[in-house]
LOGUFI-351749 format. One record per residue (C-alpha): residue number from 0; residue in three letters; x, y, z. Coordinates in steps of 0.25 Angstrom, whole numbers, plus 5000, padded with zeros to 4 digits. Example, Ala and Ser with C-alpha at 12.3 -4.5 7.8 and 13.67 -1.06 7.14 Angstrom:
<recs>
[rec 0, 'Ala', [5049, 4982, 5031]];
[rec 1, 'Ser', [5055, 4996, 5029]];
</recs>
This chain:
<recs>
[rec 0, 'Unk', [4961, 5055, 4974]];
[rec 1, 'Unk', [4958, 5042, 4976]];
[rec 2, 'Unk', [4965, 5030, 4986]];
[rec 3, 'Unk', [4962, 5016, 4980]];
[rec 4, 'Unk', [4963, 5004, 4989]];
[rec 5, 'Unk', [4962, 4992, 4985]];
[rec 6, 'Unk', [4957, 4981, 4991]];
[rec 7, 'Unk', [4953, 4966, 4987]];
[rec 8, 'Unk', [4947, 4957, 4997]];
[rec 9, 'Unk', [4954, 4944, 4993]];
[rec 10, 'Unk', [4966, 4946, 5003]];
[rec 11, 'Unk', [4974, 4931, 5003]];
[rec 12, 'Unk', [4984, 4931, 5015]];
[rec 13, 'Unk', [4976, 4941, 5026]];
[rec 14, 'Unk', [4960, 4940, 5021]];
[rec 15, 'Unk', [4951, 4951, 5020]];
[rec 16, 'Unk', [4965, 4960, 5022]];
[rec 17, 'Unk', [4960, 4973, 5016]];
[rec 18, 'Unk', [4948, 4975, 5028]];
[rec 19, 'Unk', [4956, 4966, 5039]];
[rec 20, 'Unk', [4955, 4974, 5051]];
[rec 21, 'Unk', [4969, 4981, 5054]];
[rec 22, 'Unk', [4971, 4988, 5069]];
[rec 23, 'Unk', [4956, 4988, 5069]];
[rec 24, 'Unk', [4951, 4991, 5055]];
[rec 25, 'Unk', [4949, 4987, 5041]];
[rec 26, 'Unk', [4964, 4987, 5036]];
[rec 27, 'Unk', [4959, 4994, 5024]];
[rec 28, 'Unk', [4952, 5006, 5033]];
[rec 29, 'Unk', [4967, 5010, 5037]];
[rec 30, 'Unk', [4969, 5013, 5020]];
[rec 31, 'Unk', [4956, 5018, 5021]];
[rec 32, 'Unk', [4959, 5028, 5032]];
[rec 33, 'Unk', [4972, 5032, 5027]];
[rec 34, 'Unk', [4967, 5034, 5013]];
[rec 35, 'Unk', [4955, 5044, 5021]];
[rec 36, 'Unk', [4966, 5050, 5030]];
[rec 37, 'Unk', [4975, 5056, 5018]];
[rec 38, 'Unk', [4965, 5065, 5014]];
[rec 39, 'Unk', [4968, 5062, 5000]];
[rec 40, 'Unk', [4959, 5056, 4992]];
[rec 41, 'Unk', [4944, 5058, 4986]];
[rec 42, 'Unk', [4942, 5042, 4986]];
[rec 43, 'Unk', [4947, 5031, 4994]];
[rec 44, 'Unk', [4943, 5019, 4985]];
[rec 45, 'Unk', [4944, 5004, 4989]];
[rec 46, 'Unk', [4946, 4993, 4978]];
[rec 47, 'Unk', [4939, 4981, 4982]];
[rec 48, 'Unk', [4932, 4967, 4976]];
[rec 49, 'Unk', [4927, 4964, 4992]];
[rec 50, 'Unk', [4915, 4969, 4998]];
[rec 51, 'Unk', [4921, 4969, 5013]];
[rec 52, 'Unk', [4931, 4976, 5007]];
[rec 53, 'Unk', [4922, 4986, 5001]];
[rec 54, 'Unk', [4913, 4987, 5015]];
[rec 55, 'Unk', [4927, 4990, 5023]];
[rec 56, 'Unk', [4932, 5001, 5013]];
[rec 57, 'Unk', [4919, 5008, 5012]];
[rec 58, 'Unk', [4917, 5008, 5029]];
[rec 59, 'Unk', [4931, 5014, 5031]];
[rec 60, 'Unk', [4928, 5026, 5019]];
[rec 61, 'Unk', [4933, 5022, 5006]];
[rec 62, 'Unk', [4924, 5020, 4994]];
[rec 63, 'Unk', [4924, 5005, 4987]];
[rec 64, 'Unk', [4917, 5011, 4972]];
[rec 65, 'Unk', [4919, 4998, 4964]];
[rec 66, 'Unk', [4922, 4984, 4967]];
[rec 67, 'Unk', [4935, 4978, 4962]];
[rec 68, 'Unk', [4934, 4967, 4955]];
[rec 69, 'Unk', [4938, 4953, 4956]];
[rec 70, 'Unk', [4948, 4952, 4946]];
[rec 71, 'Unk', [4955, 4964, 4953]];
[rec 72, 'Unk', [4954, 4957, 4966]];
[rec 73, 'Unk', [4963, 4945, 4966]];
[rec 74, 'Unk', [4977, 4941, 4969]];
[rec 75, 'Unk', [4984, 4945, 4957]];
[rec 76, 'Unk', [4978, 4959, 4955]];
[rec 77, 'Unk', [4987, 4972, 4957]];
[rec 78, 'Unk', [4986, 4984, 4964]];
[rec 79, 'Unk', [4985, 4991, 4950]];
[rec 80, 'Unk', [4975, 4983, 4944]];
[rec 81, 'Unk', [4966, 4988, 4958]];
[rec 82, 'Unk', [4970, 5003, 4957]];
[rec 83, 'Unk', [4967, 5000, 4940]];
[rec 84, 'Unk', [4954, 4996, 4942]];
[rec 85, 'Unk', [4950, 5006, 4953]];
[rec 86, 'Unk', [4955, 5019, 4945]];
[rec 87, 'Unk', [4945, 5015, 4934]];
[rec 88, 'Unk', [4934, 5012, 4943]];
[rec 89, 'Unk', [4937, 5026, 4949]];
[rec 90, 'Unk', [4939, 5033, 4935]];
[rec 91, 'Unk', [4952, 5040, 4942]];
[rec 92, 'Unk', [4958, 5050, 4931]];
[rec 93, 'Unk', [4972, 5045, 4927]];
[rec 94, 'Unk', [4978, 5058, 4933]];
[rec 95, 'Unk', [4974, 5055, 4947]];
[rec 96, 'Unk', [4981, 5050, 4959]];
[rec 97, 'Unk', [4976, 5038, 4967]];
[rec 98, 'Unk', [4981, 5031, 4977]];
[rec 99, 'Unk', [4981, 5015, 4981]];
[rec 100, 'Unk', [4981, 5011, 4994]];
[rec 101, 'Unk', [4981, 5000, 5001]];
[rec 102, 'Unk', [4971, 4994, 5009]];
[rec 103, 'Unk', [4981, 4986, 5019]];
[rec 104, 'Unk', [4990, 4998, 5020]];
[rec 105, 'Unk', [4985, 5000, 5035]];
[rec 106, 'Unk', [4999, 5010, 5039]];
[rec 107, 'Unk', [4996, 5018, 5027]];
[rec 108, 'Unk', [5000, 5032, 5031]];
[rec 109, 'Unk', [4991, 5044, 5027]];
[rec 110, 'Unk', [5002, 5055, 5026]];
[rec 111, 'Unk', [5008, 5043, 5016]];
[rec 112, 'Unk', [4998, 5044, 5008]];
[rec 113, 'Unk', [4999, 5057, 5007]];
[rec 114, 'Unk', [5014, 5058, 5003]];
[rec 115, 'Unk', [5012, 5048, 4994]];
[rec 116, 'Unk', [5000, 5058, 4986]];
[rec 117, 'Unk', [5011, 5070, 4987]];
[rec 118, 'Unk', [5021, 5061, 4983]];
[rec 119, 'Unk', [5014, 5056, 4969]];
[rec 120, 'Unk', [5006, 5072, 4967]];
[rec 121, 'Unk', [5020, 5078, 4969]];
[rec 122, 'Unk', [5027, 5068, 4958]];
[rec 123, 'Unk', [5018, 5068, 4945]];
[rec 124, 'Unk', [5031, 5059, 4940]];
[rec 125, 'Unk', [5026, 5049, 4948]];
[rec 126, 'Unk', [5014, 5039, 4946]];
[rec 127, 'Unk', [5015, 5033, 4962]];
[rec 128, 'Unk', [5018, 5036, 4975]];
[rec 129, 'Unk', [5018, 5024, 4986]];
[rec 130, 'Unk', [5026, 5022, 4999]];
[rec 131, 'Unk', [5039, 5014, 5001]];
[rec 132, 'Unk', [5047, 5010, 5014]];
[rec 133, 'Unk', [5060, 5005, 5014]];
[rec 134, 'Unk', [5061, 4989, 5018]];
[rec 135, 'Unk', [5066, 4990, 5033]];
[rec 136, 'Unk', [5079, 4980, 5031]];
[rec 137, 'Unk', [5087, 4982, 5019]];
[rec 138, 'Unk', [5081, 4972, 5009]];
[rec 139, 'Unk', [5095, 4970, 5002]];
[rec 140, 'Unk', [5098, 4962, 5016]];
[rec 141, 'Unk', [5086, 4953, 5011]];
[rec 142, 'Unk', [5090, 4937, 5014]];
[rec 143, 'Unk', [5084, 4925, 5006]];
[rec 144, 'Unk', [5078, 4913, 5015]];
[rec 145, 'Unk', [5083, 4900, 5007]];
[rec 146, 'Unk', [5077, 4887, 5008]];
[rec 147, 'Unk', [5083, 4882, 5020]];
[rec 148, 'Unk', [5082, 4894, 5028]];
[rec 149, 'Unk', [5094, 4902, 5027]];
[rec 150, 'Unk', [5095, 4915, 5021]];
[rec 151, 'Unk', [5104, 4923, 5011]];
[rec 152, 'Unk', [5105, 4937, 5008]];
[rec 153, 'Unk', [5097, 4942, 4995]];
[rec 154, 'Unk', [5108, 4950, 4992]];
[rec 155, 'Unk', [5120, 4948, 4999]];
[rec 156, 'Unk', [5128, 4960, 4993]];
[rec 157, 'Unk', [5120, 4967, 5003]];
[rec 158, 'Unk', [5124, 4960, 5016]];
[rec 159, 'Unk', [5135, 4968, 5021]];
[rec 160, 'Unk', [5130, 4981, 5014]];
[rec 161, 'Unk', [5126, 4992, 5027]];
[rec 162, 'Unk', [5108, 4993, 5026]];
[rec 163, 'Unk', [5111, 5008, 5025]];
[rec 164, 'Unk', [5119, 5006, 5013]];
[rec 165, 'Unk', [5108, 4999, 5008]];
[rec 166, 'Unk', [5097, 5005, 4998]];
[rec 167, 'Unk', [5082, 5006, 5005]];
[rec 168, 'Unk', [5073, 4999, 4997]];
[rec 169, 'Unk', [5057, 5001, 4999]];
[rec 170, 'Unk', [5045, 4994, 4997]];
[rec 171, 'Unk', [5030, 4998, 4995]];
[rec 172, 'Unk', [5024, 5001, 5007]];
[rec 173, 'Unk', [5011, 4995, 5001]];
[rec 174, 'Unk', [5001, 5008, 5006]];
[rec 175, 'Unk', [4996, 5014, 4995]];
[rec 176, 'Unk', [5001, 5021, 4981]];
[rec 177, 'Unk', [4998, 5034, 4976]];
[rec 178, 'Unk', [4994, 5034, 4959]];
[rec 179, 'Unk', [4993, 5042, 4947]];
[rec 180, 'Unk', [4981, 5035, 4940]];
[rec 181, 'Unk', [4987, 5034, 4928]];
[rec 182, 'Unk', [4999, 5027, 4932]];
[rec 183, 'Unk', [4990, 5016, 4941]];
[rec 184, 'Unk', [4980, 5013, 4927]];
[rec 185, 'Unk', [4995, 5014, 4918]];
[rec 186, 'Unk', [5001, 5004, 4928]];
[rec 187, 'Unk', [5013, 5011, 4932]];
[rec 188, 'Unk', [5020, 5003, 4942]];
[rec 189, 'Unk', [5022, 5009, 4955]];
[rec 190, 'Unk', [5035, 5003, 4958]];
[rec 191, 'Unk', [5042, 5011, 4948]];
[rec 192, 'Unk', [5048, 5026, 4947]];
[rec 193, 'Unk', [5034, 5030, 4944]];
[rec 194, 'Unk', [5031, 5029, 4959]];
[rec 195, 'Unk', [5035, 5037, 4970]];
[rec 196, 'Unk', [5040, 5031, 4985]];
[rec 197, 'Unk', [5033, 5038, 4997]];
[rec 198, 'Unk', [5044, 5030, 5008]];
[rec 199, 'Unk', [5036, 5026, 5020]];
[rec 200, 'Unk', [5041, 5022, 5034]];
[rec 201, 'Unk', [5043, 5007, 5033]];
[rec 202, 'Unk', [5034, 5004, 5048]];
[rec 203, 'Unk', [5023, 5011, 5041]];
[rec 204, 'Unk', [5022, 5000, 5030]];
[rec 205, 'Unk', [5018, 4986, 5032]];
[rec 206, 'Unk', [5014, 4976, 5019]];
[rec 207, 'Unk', [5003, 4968, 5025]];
[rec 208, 'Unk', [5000, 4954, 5018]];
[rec 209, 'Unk', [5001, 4944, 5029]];
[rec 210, 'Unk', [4994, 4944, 5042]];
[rec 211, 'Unk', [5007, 4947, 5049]];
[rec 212, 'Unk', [5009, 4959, 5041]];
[rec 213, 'Unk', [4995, 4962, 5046]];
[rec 214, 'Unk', [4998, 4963, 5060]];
[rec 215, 'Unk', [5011, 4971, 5057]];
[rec 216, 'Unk', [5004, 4981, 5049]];
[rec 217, 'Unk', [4994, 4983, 5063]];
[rec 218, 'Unk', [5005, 4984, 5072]];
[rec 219, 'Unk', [5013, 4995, 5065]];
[rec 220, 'Unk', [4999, 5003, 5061]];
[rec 221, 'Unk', [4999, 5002, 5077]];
[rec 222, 'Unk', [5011, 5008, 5080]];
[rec 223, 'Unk', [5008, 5019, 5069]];
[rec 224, 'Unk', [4997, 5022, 5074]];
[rec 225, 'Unk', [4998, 5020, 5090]];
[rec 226, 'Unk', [5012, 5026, 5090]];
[rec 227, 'Unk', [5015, 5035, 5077]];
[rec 228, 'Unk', [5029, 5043, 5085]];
[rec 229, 'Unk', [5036, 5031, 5082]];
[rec 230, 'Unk', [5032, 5032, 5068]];
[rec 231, 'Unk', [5036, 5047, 5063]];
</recs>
């Protein structure tokens, strides 16, 4: 099997993110690592149109076979176009699995990665498995900021409604997805009833796009990794 990881150099809001040292280390290492860790794969392919890029990967153990090319490395292009483009660079067979993951998911679990390839082997009705954790505060509570500074409820119905009579709602933890290759090159959406939802502890998941994020993300790596009892 095969972990693809895609990674273009032209980061806007935190430069060179994909190789910016994280607790020490190339962020993209820790992906790296992980990918290496879970024992599962024959391949662990980075996606790249940047020849730093390319000089990281291959130093921390993952092969960099082709270069991506420009036009797939710009503002506008998807996650499927990448994962498009390196299945047919690779020649996977359209009944494999593969997995996309991220290079800037630094709290990446390995035994996550793991459930998530027995989740997808053990459902051949499902084209994806990814994790989810539950948003932290009930987001039917959510409050508009108006122009002048005060708030309003999004949806006031809610206000006096108990948060445990509240439905959960989840977002993508934003690590990694498994994928039949057939569904990736059909262009199956993963956010349907196709996919299947690994739930995830919420501290173990943190969206890094600013440089606030960033120093978040180190912290709580951190505290998993200098203090795991107050994580099981």
């Amino acid at each position: 099997m095969v972990a693809l990881i895609p990674a273009r150099g032209g980061s806007k809001r935190i430069p060179h993110k994909n190789i910016r040292l994280f607790n020490g280390i190339p962020v993209i290492a820790h992906t790296i690592a992980a990918a290496k860790a879970s024992g599962l794969f024959d391949r662990i392919v980075v996606s790249t149109d940047d020849e730093e890029i390319m000089a990281v990967a291959k130093a921390h153990g993952a092969e960099v076979p082709f270069r991506r090319p420009r036009a797939l490395a710009d503002d506008h292009t998807t996650t499927l176009d990448v994962i498009r483009h390196a299945i047919a660079m690779l020649g996977l067979p359209p009944e494999a699995l593969c997995c996309c993951i991220y290079a800037t998911a630094p709290l990446l679990c390995v035994e996550d990665l793991r459930a998530g390839y027995r989740q997808l082997s053990d459902r051949p009705d499902k084209a994806f498995a990814f994790p989810v954790t539950v948003y932290p505060f009930p987001i039917q509570r959510a409050l508009r900021k108006l122009a002048d500074g005060s708030v309003e409820a999004r949806q006031p119905e809610y206000y006096q409604t108990r948060s445990q009579d509240l439905e959960p709602c989840y977002h993508d933890a934003g690590q990694f997805y498994w994928g039949r290759v057939q569904a990736w090159l059909d262009g199956v959406s993963v956010y349907s009833p196709a996919a299947i939802a690994l739930e995830i502890p919420h501290y173990r998941v943190q969206d890094i796009d600013t440089p606030a994020d960033w120093v978040r993300a180190e912290y709580l790596q951190r505290a998993l990794r200098d203090v795991p009892e107050i994580f099981r």
